[in-house]
Structure formats: structure tokens, C-alpha cells
MARTOR-504616 format. One record per residue (C-alpha): x, y, z; residue number from 0; residue in one letter. Coordinates in pm, 1 decimal, decimal comma. Layout:
N
+----------+----------+----------+-----+---------+
|       xx |       yy |       zz | num | residuo |
+----------+----------+----------+-----+---------+
|        X |        Y |        Z | NUM |       a |
...
+----------+----------+----------+-----+---------+
***
This chain:
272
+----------+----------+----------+-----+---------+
|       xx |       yy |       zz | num | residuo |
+----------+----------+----------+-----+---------+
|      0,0 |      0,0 |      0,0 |   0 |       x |
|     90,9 |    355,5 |    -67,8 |   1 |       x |
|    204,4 |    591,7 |    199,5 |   2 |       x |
|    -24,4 |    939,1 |    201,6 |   3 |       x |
|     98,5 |   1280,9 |    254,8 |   4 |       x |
|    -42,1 |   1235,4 |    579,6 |   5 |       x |
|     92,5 |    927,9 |    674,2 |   6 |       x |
|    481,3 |   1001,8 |    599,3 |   7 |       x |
|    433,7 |   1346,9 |    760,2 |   8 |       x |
|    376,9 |   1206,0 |   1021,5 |   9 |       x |
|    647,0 |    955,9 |    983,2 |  10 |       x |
|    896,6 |   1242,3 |    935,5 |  11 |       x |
|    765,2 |   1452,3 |   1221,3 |  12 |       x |
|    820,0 |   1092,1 |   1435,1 |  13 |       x |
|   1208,0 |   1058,6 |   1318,3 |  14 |       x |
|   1330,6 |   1415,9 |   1508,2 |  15 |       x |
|   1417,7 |   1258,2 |   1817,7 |  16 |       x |
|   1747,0 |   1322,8 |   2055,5 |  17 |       x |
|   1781,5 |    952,4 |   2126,1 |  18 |       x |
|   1831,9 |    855,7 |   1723,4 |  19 |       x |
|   1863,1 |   1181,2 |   1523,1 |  20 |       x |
|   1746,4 |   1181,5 |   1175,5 |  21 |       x |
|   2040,3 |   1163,6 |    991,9 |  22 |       x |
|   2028,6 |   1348,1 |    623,7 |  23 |       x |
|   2221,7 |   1268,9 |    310,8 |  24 |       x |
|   2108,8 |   1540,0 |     84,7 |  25 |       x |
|   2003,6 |   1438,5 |   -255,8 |  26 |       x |
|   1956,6 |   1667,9 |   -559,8 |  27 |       x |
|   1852,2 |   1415,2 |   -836,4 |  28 |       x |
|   1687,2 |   1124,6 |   -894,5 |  29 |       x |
|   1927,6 |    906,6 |   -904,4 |  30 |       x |
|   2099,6 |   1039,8 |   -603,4 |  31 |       x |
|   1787,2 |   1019,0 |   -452,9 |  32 |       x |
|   1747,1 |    607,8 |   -492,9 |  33 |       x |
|   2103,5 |    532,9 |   -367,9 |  34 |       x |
|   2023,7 |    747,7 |    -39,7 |  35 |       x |
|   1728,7 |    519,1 |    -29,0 |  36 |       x |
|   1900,5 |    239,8 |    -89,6 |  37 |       x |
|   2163,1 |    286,6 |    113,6 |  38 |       x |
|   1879,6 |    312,0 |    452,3 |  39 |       x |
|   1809,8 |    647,9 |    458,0 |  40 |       x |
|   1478,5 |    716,1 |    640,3 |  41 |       x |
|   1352,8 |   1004,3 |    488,0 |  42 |       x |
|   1531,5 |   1226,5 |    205,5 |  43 |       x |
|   1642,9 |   1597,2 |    227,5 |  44 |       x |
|   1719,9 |   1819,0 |   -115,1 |  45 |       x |
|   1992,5 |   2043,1 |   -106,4 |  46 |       x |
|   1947,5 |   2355,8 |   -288,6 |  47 |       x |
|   2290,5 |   2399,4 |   -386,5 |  48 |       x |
|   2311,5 |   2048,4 |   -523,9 |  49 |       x |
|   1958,5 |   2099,6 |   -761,2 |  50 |       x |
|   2068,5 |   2429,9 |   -823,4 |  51 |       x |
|   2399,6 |   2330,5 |   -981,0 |  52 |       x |
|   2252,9 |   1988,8 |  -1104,4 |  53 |       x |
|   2038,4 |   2255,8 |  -1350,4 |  54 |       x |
|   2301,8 |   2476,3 |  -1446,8 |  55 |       x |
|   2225,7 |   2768,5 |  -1181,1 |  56 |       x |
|   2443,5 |   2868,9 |   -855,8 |  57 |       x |
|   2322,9 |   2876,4 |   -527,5 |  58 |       x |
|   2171,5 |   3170,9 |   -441,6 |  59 |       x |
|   1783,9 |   3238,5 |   -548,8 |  60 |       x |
|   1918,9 |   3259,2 |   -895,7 |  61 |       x |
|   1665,5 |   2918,2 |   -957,0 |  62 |       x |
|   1330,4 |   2993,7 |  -1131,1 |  63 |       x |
|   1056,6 |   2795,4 |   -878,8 |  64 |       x |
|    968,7 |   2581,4 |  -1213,4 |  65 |       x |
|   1220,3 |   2477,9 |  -1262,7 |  66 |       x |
|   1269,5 |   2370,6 |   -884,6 |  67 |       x |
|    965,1 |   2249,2 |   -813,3 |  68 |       x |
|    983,6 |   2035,7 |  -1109,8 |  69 |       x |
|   1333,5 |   1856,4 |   -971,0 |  70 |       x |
|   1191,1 |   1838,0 |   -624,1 |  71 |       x |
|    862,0 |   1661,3 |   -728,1 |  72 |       x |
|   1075,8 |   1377,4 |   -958,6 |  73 |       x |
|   1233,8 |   1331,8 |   -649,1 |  74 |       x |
|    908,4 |   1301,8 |   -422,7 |  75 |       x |
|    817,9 |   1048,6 |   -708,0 |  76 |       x |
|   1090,4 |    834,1 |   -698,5 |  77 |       x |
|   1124,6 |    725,3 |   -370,0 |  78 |       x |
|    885,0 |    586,5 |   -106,1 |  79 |       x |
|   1018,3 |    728,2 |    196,5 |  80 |       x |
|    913,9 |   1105,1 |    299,8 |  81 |       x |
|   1079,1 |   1399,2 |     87,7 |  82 |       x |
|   1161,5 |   1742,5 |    269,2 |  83 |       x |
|   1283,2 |   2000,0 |     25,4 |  84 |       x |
|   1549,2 |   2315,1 |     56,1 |  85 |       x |
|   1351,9 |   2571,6 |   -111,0 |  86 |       x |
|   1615,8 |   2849,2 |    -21,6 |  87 |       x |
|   1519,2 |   3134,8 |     90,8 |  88 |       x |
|   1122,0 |   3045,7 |   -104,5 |  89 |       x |
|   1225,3 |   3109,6 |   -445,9 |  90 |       x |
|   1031,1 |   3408,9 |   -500,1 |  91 |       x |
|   1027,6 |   3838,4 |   -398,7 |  92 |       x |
|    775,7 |   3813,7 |   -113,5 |  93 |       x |
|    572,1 |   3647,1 |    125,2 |  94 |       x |
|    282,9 |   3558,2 |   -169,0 |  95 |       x |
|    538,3 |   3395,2 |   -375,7 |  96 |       x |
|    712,1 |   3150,2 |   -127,1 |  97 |       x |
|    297,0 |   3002,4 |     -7,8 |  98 |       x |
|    316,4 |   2948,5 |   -395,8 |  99 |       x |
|    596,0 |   2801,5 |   -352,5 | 100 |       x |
|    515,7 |   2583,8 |    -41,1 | 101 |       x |
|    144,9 |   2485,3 |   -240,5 | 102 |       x |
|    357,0 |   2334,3 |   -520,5 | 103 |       x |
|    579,3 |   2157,3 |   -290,0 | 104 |       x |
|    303,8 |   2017,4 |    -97,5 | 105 |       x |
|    130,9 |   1948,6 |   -428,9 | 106 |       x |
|    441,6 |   1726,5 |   -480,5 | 107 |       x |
|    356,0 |   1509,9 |   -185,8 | 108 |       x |
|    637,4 |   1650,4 |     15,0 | 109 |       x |
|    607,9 |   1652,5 |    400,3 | 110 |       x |
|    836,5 |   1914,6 |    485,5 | 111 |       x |
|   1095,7 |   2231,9 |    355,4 | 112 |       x |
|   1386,7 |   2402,0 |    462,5 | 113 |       x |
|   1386,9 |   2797,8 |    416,5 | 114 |       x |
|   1667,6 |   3041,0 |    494,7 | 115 |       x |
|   1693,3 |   3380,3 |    642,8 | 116 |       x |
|   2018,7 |   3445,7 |    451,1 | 117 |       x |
|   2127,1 |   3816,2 |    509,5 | 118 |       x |
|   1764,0 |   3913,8 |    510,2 | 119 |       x |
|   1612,2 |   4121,7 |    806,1 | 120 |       x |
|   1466,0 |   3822,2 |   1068,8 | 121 |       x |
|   1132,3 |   3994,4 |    976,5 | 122 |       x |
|   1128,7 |   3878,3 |    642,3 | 123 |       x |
|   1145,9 |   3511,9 |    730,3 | 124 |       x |
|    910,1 |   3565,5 |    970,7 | 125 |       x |
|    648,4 |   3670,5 |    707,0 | 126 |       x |
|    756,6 |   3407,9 |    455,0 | 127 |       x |
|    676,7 |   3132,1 |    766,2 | 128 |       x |
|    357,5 |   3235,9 |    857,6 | 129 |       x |
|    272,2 |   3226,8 |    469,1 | 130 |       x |
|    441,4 |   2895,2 |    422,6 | 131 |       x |
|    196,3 |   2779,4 |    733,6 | 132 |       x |
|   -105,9 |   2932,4 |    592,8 | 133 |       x |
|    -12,2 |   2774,4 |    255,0 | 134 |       x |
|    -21,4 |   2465,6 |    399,5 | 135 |       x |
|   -328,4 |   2481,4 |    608,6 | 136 |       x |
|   -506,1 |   2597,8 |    319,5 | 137 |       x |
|   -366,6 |   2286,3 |    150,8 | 138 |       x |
|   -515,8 |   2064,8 |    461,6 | 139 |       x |
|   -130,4 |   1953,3 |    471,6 | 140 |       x |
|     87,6 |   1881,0 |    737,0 | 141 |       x |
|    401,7 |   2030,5 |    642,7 | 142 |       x |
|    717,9 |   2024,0 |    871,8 | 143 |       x |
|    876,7 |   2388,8 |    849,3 | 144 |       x |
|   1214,2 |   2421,9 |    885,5 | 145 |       x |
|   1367,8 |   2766,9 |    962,9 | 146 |       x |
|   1719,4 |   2824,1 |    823,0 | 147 |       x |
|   1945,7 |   3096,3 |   1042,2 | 148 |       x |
|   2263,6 |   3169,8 |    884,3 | 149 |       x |
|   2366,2 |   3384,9 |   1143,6 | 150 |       x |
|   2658,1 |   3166,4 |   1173,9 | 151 |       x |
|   2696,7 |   2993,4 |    847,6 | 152 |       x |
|   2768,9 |   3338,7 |    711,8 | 153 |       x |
|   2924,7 |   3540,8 |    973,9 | 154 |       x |
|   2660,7 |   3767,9 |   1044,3 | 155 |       x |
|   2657,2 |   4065,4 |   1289,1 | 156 |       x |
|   2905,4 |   4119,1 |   1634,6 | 157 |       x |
|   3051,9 |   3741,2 |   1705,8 | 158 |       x |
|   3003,6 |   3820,4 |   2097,5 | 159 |       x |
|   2597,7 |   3879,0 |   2080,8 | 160 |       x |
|   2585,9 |   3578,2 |   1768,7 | 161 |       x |
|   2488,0 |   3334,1 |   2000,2 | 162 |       x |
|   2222,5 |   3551,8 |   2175,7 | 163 |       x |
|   2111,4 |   3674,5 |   1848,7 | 164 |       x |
|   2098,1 |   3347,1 |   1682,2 | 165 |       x |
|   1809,0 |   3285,1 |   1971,9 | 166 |       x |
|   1623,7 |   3617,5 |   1905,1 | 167 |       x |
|   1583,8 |   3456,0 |   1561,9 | 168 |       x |
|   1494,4 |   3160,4 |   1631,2 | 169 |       x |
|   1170,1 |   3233,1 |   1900,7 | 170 |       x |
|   1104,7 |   3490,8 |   1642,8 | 171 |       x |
|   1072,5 |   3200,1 |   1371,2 | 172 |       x |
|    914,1 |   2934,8 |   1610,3 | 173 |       x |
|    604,2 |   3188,2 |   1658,2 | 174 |       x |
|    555,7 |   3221,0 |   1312,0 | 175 |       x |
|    504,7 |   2892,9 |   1219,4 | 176 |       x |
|    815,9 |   2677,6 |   1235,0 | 177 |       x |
|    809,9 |   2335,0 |   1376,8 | 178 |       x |
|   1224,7 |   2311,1 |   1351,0 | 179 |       x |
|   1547,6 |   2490,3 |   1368,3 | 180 |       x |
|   1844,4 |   2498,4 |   1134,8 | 181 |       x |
|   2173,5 |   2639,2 |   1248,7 | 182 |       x |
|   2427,4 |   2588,3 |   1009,0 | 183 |       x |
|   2773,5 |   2668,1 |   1050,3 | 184 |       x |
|   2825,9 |   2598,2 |   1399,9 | 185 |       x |
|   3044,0 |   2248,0 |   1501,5 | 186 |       x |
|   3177,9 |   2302,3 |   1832,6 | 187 |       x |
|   3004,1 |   2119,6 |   2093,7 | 188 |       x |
|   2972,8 |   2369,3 |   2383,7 | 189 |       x |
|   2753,8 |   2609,8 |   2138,9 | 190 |       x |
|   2510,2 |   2320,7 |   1976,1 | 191 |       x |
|   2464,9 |   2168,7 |   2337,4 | 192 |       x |
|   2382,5 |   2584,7 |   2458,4 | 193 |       x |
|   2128,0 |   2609,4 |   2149,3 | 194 |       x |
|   1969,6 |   2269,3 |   2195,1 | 195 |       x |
|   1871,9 |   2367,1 |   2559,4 | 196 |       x |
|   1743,2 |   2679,1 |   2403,6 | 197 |       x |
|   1577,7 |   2665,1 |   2129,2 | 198 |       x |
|   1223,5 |   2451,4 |   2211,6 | 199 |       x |
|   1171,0 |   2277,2 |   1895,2 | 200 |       x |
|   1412,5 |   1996,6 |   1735,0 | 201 |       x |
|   1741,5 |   2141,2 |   1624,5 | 202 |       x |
|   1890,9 |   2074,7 |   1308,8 | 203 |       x |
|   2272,0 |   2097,5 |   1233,6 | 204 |       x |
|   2508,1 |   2065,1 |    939,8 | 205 |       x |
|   2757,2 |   1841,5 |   1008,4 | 206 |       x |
|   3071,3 |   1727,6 |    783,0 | 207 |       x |
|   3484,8 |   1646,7 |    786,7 | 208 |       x |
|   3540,6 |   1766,5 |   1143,0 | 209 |       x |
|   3213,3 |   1731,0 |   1331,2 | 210 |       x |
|   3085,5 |   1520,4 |   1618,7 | 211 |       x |
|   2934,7 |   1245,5 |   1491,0 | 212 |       x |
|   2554,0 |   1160,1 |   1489,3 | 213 |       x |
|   2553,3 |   1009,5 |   1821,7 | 214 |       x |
|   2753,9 |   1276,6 |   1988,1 | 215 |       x |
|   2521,1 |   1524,3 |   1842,3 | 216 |       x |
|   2214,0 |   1351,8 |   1960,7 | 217 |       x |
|   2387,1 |   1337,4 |   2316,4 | 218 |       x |
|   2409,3 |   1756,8 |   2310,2 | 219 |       x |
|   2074,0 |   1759,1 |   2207,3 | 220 |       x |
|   2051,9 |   1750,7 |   1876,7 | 221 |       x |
|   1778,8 |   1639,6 |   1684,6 | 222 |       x |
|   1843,6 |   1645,1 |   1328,3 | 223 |       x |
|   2178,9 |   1595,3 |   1132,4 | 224 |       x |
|   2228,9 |   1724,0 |    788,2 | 225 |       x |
|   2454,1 |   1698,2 |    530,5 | 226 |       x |
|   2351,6 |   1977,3 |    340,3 | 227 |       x |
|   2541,9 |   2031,4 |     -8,5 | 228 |       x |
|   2837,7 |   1795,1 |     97,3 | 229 |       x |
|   2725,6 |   1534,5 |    -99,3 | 230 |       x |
|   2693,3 |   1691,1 |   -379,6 | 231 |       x |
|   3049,5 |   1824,2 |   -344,3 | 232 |       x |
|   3199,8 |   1513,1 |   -274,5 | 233 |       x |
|   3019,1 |   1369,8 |   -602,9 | 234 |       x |
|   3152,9 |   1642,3 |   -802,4 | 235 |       x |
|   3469,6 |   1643,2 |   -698,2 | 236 |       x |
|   3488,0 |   1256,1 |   -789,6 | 237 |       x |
|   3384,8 |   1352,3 |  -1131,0 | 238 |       x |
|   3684,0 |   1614,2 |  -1151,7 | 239 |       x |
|   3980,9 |   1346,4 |  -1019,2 | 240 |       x |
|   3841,6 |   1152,5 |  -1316,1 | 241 |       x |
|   3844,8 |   1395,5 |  -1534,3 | 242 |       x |
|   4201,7 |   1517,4 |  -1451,2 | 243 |       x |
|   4335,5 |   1145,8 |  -1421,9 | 244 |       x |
|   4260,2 |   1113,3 |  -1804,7 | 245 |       x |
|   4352,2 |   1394,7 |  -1898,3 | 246 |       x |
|   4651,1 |   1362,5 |  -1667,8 | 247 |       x |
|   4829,2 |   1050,4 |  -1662,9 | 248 |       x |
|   4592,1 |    948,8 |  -1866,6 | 249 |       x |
|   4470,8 |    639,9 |  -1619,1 | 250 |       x |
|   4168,4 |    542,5 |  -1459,2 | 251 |       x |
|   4208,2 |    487,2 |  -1096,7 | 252 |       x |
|   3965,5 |    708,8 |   -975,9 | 253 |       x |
|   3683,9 |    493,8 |  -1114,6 | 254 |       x |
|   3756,6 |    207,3 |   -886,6 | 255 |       x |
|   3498,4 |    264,3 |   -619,7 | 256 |       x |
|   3191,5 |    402,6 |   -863,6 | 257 |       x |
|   2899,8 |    196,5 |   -805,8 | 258 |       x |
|   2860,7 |   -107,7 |  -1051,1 | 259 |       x |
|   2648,2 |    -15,6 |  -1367,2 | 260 |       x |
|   2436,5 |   -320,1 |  -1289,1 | 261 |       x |
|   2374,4 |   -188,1 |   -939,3 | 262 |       x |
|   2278,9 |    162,0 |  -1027,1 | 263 |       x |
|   2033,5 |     66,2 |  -1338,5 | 264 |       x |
|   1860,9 |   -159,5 |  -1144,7 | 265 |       x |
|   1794,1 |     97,5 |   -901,6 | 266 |       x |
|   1651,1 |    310,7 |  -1138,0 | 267 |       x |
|   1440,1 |     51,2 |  -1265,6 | 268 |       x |
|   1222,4 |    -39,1 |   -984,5 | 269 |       x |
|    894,0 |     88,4 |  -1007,9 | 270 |       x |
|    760,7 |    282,8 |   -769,3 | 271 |       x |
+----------+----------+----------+-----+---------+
***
């Protein structure tokens, strides 16, 4: 039987726990998106970055929401467990354009989507929230919002009130609608265990090279464990040392660990 909206929202909203945090290898294609599957993945994140670059656009809200939208619900279709989506920052000028955003994502089947503050007054995400929320009731969909705040990811404002105004920003965000935190940027473990005791919905965190590691994160209080565009990266940059090894040395090396061709049609040939 097929899983409803309903049914993996609730699902997803189920996997944010301390005790097991729900781990995230971010997809950005179809294909990406099976092996994630395949590979145990209980639910599947985009990254914006990667679908942004997978379509020939940076990162950035350079993206039409088309052209988005029409990646993210391929994805959505593709896999059986429950798709949350990186919409940025809502792909669109205003509040009106990111609840048209979020009503073509739910359309989708998603059950949840990331969107970002950026260097945007908190205000602004505040609006886009609330319209994200009302998009979604209007949908009669349960839609996990995630709130993106970069204040450390890029740096933002005096580093001695970042902490305290990382805060401000999120309470500000959890009363307009969002059911999650992201705070990207931050690794060390005496600042995620301060903003999990803080912050009273799950917390989300980027981790890569360097990081504590799932567990440890779940022990400060994490609840959610992303990967963000690293995968994407890594996959790229695998696709560069075999570029440069042929047109090096002229060898192959680098294609030693690719997944077997059998392996990756067949995974693109079950139905779903």
C-alpha cells in the first residue's frame, strides 16, 4: 500500500528525536535520490545547492521555482520514503510567492521544507513562515517547516551577541510557524549543546569532515543531522579526479569505487 501525505508526515515529524537523530544525506537528483534510499536512509532531504547546480544555476535564489519544483517533485516520485525540500530562501520576492511556492511543494507530496533567512532582516522570514503555514493549512497539509538561520553559516553581525542573536531569531521564527530549527555553521560542541537547551523545537545541524558524529550530536541535544550540499560536493569532486586522471596521466584509478552499472540501473528501474 501507498504511503499518504499524511501518513509520511507524520512519519517524518516521528524521526526528530534526541535519542536517534534523523540523519540526512542530501540528494539533488533522482538518481541520487534512490542510492540514499538504498543505502537506509529514512527520509530524504534536497539540497538547494546540489539541484541548483545539477540545472546549471548557482546557489543563491538565482533558480526559477519551475524549474525547482519540477526537480523536487521527480524526487518526491521516486522514492517511497518522505521527501523534505530546501527551497532556499522560497524562491520568489515576497511572502505571496514563497505560499506558492510551499502549495507546489506540498502538491508534490512533500512533508516538509527548509527555508533560509540568509542576510535578510529576521522579519522577512518571519512573514515568509507564517505564509508557508497558511499555505499549507489551506492545503489541509501537514508540512514540517524548517527555519534556516545563517547567522553563523555566514558570519553575520558582532561574534560576541551571535549566540544571543541566533536565539532572538529563532523564538522569532518558532512563533511564526516553524516546527524546527536549522543552524548551520556551527560544530563546536559547547555552542550546539547551549542552542539545543534553548531553542524549544528539534534542532537541526550541518555536520561534515570535522564534526561530532551523529551520536555525539544527539547526546548535546541535537535532533536532526544534515549533510547539506556535501554530498553533492563530494560527487563532483569525484567527477573532476576523473576527469584530470585522463587527462593527466591518462589512467583510470579514480573509477575504482563508482557503483557497478548493474547496481545503479537496477535501481533506477524499480517501479515505484
Amino acid at each position: 500500500m501507498t504511503a499518504t501525505q499524511p501518513d509520511k508526515a507524520h512519519l517524518f515529524r516521528s524521526l526528530h528525536t534526541r535519542a536517534e537523530p534523523l540523519a540526512l544525506a542530501n540528494a539533488w537528483d533522482v538518481a541520487s535520490a534512490r542510492v540514499i534510499e538504498a543505502a537506509g536512509a529514512p527520509a530524504i532531504a534536497t539540497t538547494s545547492a546540489g539541484v541548483a547546480w545539477s540545472l546549471g544555476s548557482p546557489d543563491g535564489d538565482a533558480l526559477a521555482r519551475e524549474r525547482a519544483l519540477e526537480l523536487i517533485s521527480r524526487i518526491a516520485s521516486a522514492v517511497v520514503v518522505p521527501v523534505t525540500a530546501d527551497i532556499e530562501g522560497g524562491y520568489g520576492g515576497d511572502a505571496a510567492d514563497v505560499a506558492a511556492t510551499v502549495t507546489g511543494v506540498l502538491s508534490a507530496g512533500v512533508v516538509g521544507v527548509n527555508i533560509e533567512d540568509g542576510t535578510r532582516p529576521p522579519g522577512e522570514l518571519a512573514k515568509r513562515l507564517a505564509a508557508a503555514r497558511q499555505a499549507a493549512d489551506r492545503a489541509g497539509a501537514d508540512c514540517f517547516l524548517n527555519a534556516r538561520v545563517d547567522t553563523y553559516l555566514f558570519g553575520l553581525g558582532d561574534p560576541g551577541s551571535r549566540f544571543e542573536e541566533t536565539l532572538d531569531r529563532a523564538r522569532r521564527y518558532v512563533d511564526a510557524g516553524a516546527d524546527g530549527i536549522f543552524v548551520p555553521g556551527v560544530t563546536d560542541s559547547a555552542t550546539i549543546g547551549a542552542l539545543a537547551r534553548a531553542i524549544s523545537v528539534p534542532l537541526n545541524v550541518m555536520a561534515g569532515p570535522g564534526a561530532p558524529t551523529v551520536a555525539e550530536l544527539g547526546a548535546l541535544g541535537v535532533a536532526r543531522v544534515s549533510l547539506g550540499s556535501g554530498v553533492a560536493q563530494a560527487a563532483y569532486a569525484a567527477a573532476r579526479r576523473a576527469a584530470q586522471d585522463l587527462f593527466g596521466d591518462g589512467d583510470y584509478g579514480s573509477l575504482t569505487d563508482g557503483i557497478t552499472f548493474p547496481e545503479l540501473n537496477a535501481l533506477l528501474s524499480e517501479p515505484r
